[in-house]
N, CA and C of each residue as an Amber inpcrd file, in Angstrom:
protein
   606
   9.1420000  17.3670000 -15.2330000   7.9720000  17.8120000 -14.4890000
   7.5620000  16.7360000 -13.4820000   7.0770000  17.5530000 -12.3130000
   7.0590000  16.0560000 -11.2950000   5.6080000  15.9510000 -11.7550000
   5.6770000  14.3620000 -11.4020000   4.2460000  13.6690000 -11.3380000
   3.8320000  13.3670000 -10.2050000   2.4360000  13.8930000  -9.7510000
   1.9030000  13.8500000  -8.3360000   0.8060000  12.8540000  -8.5990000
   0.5220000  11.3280000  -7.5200000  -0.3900000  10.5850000  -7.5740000
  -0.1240000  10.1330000  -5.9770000  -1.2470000   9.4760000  -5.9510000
  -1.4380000   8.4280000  -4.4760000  -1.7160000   7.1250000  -5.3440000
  -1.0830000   6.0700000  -4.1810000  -1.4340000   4.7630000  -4.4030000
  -1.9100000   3.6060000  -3.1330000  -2.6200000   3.1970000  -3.3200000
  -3.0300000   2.3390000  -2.1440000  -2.3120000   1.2720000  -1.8570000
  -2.7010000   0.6800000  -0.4490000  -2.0420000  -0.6450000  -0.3270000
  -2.5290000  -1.4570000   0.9920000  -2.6550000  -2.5350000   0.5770000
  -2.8310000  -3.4520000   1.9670000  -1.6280000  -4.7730000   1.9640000
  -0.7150000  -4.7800000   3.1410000   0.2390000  -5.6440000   2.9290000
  -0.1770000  -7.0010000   2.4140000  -1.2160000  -7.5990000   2.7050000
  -1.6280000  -8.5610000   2.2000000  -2.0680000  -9.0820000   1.0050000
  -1.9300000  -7.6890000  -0.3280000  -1.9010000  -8.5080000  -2.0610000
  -0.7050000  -8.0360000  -2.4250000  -0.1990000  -9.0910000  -2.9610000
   1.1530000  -9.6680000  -3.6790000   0.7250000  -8.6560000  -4.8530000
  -0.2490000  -7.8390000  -5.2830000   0.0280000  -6.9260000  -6.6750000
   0.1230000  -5.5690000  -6.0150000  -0.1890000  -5.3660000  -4.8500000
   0.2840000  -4.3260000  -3.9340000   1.9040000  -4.0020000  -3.9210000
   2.2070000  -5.5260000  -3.5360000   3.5500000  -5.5010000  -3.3250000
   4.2810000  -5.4130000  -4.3480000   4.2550000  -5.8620000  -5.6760000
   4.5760000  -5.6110000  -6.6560000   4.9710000  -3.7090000  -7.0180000
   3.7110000  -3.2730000  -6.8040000   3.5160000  -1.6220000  -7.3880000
   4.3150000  -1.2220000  -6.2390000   3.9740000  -1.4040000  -5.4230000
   5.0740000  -0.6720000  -4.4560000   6.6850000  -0.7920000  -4.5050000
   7.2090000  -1.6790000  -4.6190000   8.3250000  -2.3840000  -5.1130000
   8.8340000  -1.0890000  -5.8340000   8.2320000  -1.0730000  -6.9550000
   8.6290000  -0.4650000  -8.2420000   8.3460000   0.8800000  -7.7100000
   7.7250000   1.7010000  -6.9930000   7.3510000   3.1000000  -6.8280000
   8.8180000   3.2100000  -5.6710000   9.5580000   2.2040000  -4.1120000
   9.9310000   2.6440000  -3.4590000  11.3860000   2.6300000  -4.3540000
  11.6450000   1.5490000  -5.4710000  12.4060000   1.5510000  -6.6380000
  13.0240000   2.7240000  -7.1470000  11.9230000   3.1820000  -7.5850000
  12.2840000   4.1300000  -8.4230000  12.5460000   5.5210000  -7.6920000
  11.8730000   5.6410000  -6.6040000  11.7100000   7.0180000  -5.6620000
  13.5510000   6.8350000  -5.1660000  13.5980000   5.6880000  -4.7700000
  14.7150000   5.5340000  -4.4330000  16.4560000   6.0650000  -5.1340000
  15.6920000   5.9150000  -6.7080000  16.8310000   5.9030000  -7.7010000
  16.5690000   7.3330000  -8.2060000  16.0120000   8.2850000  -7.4560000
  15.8400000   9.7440000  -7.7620000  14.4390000   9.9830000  -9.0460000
  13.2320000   9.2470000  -9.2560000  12.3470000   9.1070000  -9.9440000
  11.1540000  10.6580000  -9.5930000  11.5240000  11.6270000 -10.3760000
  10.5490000  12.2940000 -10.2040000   8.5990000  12.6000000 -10.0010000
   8.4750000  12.1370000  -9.0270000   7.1240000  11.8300000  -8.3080000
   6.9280000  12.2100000  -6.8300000   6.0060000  12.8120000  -7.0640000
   5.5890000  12.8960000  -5.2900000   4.0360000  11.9920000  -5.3050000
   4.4450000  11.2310000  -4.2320000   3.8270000   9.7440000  -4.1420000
   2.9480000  10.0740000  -2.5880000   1.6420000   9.8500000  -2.8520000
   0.9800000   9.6890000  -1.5370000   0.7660000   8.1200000  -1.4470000
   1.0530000   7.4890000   0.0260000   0.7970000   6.3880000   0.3310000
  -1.1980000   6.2220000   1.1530000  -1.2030000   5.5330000   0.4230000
  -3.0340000   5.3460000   0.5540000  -3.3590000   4.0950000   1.6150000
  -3.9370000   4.0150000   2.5870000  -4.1530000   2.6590000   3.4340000
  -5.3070000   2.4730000   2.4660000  -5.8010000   1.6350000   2.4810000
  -7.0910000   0.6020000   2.0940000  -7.1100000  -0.8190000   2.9010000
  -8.1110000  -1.2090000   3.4190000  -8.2670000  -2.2210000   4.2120000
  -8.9320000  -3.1170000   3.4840000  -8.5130000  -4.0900000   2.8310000
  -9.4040000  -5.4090000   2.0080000 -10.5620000  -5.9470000   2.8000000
  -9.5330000  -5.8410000   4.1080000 -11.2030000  -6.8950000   5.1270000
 -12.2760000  -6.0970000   5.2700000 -12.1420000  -4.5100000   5.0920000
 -13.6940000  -3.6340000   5.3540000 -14.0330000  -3.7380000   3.9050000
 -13.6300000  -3.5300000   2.9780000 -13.7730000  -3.6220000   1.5500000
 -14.5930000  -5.3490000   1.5010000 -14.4810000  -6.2600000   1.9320000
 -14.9710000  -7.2950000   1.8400000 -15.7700000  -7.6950000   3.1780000
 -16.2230000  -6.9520000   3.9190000 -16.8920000  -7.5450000   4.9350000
 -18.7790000  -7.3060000   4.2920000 -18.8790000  -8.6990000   4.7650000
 -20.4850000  -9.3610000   4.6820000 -21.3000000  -8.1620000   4.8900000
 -22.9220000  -7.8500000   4.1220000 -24.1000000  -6.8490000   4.5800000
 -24.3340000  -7.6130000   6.4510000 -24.0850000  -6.6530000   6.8640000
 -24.7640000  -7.1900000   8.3320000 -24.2880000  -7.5800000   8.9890000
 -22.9330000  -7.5500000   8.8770000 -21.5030000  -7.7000000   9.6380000
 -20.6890000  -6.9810000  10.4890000 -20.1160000  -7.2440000  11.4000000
 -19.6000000  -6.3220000  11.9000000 -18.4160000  -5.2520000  11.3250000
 -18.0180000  -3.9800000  11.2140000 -17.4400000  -3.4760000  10.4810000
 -15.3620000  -3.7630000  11.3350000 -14.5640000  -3.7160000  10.0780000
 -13.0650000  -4.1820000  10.4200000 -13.2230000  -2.2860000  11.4560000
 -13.3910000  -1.2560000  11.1730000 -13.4860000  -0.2470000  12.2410000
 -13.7700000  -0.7350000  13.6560000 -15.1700000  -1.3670000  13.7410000
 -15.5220000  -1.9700000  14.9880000 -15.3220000  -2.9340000  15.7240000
 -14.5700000  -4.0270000  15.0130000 -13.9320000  -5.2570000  15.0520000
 -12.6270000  -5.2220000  14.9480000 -11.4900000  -4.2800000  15.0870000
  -9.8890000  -4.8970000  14.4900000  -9.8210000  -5.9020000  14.9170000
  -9.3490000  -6.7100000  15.7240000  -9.1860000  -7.9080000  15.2370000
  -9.7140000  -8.9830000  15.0540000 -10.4350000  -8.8060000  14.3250000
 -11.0690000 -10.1750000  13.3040000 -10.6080000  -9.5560000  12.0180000
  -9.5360000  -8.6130000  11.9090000  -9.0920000  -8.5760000  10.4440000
  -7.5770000  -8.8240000  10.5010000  -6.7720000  -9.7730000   9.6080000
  -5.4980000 -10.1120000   9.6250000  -4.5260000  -9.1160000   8.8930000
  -5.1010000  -8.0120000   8.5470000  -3.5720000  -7.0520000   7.9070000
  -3.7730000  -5.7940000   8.7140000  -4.9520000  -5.4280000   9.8310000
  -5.3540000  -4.2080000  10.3650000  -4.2840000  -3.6110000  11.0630000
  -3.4700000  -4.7830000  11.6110000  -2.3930000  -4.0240000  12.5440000
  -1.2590000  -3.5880000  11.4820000  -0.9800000  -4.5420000  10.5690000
   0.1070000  -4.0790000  10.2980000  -0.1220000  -3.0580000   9.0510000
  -1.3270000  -2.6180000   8.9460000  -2.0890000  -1.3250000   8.0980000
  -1.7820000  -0.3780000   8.9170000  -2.0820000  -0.0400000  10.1300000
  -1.6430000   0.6660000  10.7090000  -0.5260000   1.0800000  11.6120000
   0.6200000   0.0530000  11.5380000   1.6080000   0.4000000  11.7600000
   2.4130000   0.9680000  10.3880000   2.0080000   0.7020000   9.2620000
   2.7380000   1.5240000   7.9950000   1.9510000   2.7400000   8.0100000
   0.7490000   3.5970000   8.4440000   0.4440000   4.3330000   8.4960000
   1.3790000   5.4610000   9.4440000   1.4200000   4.8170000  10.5860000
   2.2680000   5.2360000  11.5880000   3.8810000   5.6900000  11.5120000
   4.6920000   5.2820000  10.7490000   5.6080000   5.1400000  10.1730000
   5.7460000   6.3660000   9.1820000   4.4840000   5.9630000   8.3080000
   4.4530000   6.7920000   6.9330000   4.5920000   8.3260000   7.8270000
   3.5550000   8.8920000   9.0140000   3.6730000   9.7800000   9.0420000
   4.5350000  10.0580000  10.5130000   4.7700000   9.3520000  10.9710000
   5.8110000   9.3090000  12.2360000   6.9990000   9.7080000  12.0720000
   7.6680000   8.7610000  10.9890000   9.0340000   8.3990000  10.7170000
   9.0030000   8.3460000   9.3120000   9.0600000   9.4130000   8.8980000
   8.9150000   9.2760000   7.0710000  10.4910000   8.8790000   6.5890000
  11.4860000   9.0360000   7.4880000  12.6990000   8.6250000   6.9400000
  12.8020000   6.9360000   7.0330000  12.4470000   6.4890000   7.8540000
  12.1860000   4.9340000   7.7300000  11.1350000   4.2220000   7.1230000
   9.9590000   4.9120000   6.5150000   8.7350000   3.9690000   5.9810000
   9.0490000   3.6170000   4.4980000  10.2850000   4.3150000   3.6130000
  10.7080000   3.1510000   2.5640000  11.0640000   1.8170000   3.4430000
  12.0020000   1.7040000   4.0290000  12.6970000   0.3920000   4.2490000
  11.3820000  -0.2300000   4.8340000  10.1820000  -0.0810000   6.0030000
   9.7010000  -0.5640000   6.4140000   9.0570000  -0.8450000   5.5010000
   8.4690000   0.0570000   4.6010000   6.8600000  -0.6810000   3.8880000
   7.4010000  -1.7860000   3.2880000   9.1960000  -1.4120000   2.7200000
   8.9680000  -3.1150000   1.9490000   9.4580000  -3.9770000   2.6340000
   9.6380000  -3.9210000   4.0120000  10.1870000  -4.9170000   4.8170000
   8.6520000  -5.8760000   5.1020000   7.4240000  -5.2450000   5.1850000
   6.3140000  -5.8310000   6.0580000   5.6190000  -6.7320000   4.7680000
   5.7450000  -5.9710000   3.7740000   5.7170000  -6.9690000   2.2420000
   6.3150000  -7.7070000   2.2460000   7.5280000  -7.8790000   2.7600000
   8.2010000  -9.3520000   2.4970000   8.2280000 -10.2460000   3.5980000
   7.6320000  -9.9840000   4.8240000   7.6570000 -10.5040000   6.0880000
   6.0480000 -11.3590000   5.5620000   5.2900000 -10.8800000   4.9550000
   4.1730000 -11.7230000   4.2100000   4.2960000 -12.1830000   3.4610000
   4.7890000 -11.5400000   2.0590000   5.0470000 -12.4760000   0.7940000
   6.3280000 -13.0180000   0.7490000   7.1860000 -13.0380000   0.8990000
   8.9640000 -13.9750000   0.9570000   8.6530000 -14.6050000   2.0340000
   8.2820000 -14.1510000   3.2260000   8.6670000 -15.1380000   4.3830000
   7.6210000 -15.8670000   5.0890000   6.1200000 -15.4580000   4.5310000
   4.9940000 -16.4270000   4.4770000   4.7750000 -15.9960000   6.3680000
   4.6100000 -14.7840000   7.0150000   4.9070000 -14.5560000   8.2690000
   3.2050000 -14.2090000   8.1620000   2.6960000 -14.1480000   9.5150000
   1.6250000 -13.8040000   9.9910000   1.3810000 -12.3030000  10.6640000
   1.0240000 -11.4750000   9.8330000   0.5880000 -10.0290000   9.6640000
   0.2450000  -9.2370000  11.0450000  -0.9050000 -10.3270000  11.5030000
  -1.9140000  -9.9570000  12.3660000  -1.0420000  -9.9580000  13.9920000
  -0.1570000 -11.1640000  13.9070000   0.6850000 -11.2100000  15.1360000
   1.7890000  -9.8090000  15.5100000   1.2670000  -9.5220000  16.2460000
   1.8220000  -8.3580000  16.6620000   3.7930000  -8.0890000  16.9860000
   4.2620000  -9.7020000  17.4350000   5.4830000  -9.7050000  17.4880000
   6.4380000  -9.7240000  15.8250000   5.5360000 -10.1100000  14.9740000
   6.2820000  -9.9070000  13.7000000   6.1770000  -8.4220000  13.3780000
   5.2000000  -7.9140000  13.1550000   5.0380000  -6.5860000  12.7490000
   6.1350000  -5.7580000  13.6630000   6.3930000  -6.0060000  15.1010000
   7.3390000  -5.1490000  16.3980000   9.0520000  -5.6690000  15.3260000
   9.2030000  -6.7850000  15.3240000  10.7140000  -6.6860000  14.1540000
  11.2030000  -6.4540000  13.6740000   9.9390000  -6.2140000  12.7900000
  10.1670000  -5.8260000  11.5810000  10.4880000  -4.0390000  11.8450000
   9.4670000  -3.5730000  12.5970000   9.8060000  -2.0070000  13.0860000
  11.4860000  -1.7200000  14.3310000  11.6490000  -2.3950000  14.5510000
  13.1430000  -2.6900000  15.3390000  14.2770000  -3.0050000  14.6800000
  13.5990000  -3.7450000  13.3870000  15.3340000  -4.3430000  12.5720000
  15.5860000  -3.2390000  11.8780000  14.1970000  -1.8290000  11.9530000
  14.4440000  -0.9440000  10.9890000  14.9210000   0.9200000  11.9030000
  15.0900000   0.5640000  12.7340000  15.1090000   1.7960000  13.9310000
  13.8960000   2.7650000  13.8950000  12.5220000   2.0680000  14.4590000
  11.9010000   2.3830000  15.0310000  11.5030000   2.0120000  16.1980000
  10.5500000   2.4430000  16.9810000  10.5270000   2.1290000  18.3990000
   9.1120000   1.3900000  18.2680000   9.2880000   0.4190000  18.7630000
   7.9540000  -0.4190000  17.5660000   6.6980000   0.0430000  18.9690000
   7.0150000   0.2960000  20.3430000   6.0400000   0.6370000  21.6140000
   5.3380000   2.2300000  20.9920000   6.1580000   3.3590000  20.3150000
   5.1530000   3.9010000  20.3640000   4.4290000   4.3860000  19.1050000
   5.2080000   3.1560000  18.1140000   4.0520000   2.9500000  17.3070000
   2.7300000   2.0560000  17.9390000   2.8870000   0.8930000  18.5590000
   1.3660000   0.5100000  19.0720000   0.8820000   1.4750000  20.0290000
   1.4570000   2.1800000  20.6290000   0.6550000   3.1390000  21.7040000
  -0.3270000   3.8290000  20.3690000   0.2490000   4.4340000  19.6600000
  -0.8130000   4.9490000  18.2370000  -2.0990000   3.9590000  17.8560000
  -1.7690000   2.3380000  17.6500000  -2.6140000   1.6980000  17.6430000
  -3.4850000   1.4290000  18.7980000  -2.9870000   0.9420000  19.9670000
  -3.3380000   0.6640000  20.8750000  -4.4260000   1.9320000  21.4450000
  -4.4780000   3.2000000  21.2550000  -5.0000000   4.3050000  21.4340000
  -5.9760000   4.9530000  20.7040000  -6.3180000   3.7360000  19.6170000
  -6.9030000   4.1170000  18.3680000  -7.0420000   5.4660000  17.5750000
  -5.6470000   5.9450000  17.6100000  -5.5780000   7.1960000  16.1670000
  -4.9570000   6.5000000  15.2480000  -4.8550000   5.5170000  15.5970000
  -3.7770000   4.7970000  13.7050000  -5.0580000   4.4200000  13.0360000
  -5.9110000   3.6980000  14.1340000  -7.2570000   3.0660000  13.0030000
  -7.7670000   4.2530000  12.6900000  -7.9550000   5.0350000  13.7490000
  -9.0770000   6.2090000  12.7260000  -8.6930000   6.9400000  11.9690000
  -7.0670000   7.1220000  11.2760000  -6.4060000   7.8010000   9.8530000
  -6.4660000   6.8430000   9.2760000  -6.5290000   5.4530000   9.3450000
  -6.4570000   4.1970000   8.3680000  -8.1290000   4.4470000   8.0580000
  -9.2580000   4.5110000   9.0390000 -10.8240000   4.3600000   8.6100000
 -10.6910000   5.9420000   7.5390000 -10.0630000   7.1300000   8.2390000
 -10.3010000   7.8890000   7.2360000  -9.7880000   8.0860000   5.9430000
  -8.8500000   8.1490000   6.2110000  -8.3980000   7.6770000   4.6080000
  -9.1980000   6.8750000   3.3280000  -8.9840000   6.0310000   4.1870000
  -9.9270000   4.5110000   3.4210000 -11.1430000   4.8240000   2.6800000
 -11.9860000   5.9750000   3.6830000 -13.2650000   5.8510000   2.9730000
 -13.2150000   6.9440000   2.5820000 -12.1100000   8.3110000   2.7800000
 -12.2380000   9.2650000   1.7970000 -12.2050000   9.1710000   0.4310000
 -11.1360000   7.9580000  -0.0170000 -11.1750000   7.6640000  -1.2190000
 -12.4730000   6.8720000  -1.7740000 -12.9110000   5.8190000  -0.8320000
 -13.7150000   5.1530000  -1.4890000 -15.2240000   6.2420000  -1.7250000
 -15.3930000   7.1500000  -0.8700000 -16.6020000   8.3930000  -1.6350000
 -16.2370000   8.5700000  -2.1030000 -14.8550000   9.5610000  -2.5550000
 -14.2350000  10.4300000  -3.7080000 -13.9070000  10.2850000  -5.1370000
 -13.3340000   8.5090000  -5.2990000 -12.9520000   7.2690000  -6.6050000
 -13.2230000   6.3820000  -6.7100000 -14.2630000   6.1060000  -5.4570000
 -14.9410000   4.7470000  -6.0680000 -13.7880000   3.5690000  -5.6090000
 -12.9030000   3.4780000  -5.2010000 -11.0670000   2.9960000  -4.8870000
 -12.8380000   1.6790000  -4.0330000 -11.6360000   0.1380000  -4.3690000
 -12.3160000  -0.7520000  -4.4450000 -11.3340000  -1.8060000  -3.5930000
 -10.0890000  -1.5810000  -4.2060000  -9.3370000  -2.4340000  -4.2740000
  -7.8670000  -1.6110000  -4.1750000  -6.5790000  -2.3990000  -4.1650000
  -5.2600000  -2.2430000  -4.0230000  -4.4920000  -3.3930000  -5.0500000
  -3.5440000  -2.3150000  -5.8040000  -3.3510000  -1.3420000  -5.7190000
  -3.9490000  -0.2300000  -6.7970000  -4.3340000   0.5350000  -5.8910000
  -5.2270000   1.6950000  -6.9730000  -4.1580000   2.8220000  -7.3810000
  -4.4510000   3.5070000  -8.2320000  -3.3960000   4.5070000  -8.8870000
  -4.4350000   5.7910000  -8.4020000  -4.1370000   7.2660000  -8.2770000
  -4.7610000   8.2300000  -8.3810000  -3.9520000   9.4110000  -8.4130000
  -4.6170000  10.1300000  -9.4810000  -4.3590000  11.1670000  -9.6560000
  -5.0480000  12.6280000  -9.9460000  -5.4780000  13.5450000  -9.7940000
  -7.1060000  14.3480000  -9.6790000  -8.2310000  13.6720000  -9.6220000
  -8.6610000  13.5780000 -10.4370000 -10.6010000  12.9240000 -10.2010000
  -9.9700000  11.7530000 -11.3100000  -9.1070000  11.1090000 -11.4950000
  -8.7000000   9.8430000 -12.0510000  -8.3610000   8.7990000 -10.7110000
  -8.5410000   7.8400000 -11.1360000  -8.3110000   6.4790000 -10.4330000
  -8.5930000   5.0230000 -11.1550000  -7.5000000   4.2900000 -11.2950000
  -7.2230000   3.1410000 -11.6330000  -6.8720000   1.6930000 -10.6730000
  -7.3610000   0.7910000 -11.1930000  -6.6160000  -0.2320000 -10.5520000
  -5.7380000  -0.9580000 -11.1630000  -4.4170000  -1.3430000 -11.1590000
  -3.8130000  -1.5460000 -11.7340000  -2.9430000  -2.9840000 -11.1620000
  -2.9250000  -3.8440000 -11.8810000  -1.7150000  -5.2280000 -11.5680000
  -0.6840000  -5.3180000 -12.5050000   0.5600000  -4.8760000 -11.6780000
   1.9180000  -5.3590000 -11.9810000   2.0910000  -6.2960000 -12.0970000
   2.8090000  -7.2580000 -13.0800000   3.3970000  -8.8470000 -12.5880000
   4.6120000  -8.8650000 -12.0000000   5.2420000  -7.6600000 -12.1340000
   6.7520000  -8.5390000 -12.0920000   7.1600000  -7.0420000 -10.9060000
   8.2390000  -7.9720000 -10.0540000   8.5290000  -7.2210000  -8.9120000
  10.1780000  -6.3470000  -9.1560000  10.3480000  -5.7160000  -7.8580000
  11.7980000  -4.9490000  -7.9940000  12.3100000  -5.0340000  -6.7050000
  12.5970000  -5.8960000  -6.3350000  13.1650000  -6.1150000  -4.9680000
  14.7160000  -5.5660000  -4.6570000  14.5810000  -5.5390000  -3.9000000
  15.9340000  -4.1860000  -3.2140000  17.2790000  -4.5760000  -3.7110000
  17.5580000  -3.8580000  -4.5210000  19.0420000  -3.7390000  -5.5400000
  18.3160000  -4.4560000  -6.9050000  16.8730000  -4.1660000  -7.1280000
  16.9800000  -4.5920000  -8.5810000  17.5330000  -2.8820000  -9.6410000
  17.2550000  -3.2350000 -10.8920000  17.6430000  -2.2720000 -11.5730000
  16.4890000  -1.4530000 -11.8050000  16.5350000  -0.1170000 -11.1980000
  15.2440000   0.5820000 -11.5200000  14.6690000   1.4480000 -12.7490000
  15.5230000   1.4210000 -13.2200000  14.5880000   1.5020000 -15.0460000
  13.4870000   1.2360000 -15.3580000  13.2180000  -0.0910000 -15.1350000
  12.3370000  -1.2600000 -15.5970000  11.6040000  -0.3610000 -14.6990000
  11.6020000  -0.0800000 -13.2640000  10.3940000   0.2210000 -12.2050000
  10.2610000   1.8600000 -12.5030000  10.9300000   2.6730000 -12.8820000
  10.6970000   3.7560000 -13.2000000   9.5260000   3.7500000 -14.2430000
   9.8230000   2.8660000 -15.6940000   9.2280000   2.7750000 -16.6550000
   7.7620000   2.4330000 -16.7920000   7.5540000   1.3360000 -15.9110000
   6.2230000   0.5720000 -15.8100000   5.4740000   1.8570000 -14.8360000
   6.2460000   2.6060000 -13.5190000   5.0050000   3.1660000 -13.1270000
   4.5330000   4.7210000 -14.0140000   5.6740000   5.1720000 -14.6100000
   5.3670000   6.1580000 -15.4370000   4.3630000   5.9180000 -16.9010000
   4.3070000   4.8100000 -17.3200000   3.3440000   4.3050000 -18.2760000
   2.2390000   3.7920000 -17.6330000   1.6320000   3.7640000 -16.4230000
   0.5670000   3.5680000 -15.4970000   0.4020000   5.2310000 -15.5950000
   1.0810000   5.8250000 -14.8130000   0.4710000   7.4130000 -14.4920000
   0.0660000   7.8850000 -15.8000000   1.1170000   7.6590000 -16.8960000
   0.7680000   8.4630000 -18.0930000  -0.6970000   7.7590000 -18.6500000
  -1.3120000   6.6910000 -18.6260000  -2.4760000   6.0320000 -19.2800000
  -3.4050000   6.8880000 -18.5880000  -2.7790000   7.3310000 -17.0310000
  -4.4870000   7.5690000 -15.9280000  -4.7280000   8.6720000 -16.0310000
  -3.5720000   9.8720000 -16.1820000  -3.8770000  10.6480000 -16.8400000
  -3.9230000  11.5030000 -18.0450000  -3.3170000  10.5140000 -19.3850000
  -3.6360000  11.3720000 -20.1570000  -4.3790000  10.0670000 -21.1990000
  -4.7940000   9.5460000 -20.2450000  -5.7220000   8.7630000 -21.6280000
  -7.0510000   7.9850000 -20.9590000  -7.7180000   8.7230000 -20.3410000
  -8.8320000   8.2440000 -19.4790000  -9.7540000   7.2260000 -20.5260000
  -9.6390000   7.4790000 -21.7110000 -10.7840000   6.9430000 -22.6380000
 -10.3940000   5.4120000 -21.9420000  -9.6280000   5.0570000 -21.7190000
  -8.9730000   3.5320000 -21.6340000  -9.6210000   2.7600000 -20.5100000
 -10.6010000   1.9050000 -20.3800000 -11.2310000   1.9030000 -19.1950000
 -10.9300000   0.4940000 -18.7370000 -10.5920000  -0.6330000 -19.2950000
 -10.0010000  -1.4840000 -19.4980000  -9.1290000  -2.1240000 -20.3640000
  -8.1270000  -2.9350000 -19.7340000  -6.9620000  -3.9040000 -20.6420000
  -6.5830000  -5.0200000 -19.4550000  -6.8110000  -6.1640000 -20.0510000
  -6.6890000  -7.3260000 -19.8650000  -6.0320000  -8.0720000 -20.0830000
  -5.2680000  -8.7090000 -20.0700000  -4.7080000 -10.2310000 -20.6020000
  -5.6020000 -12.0290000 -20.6740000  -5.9060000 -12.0120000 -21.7670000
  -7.0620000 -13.0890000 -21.3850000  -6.5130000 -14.0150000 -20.7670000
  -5.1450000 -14.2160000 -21.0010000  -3.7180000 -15.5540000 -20.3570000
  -2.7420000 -14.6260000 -19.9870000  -1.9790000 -15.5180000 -18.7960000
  -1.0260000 -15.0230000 -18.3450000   0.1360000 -16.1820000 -18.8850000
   1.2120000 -15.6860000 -19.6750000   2.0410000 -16.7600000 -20.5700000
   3.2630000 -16.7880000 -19.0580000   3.4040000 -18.2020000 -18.2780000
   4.3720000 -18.4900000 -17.7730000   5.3920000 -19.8790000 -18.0550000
């Protein structure tokens, strides 16, 4: 039976990148799920009372562009936004690259055969921000969604941290397993409202 959820993401948390890992993993290795990809923006999620909003400001936020170039992708070029989403994850977390600079994010969409011009014409024209603003805050009225990466599935929503990643040619078992024991907790065991690890044993 397929399992239908959305999950959020902002390239910029390493537990983002993690869950995703394991979802493009497993989707990859024939994992029965139909997966909505969720933008969430950390910098509007964290901007100051009395501040200017990351909507009204892009750039004074460092993941906005490249939020909305995976948006763009996701629904542009749905045959390329596996390879991209985890290419722009690792252009931040493996290669310690700067998000916000517009020539990394264009590379990364070129090393992957997209046309990285009319994805920014989308940005540059502002319809990428305003499916990234809508999105964003449909969930945050609808689940309360706080943070990334969030799990959802009907009127359920979780936040959830992976530790351990699945980077391209790992074995997807392991990533099949972990996100199907996430979906199965969110929805069939809502009583569960927290679990913690008081230590992380490394």
């Amino acid at each position: 039976m397929t399992s239908t959820f959305a999950v959020t993401w902002d390239y910029r948390c390493p537990f983002a990148r993690n869950a995703h890992e394991h979802l493009l993993t497993g989707l990859a290795a024939g994992a029965d799920w139909q997966v909505r990809y969720l933008p969430f923006s950390l910098g509007q999620a964290h901007v100051e009372e009395g501040q200017p909003s990351v909507w009204d400001e892009p750039g004074q936020d460092s993941g906005i562009t490249a939020l909305q170039a995976g948006v763009v992708v996701r629904d542009e070029y749905p045959e390329q936004f596996p390879a991209v989403h985890r290419a722009l994850f690792a252009a931040r977390h493996d290669d310690g690259l700067h998000l916000e600079d517009r020539s990394v994010v264009a590379r990364v969409l070129t090393d992957h055969d997209v046309p990285a011009d009319a994805v920014f014409e989308h940005i540059d024209n502002g319809s990428a921000l305003a499916k990234v603003r809508a999105e964003h805050e449909q969930f945050v009225a609808s689940h309360d969604v706080w943070g990334v990466p969030t799990f959802i599935a009907d009127d359920q929503a979780v936040f959830v941290r992976l530790m351990n990643r699945a980077p391209l040619g790992a074995d997807p078992q392991p990533s099949i397993e972990a996100v199907e024991r996430v979906v199965d907790l969110l929805t069939g065991w809502p009583d569960l409202n927290e679990f913690k690890h008081t230590a992380i044993p490394r």
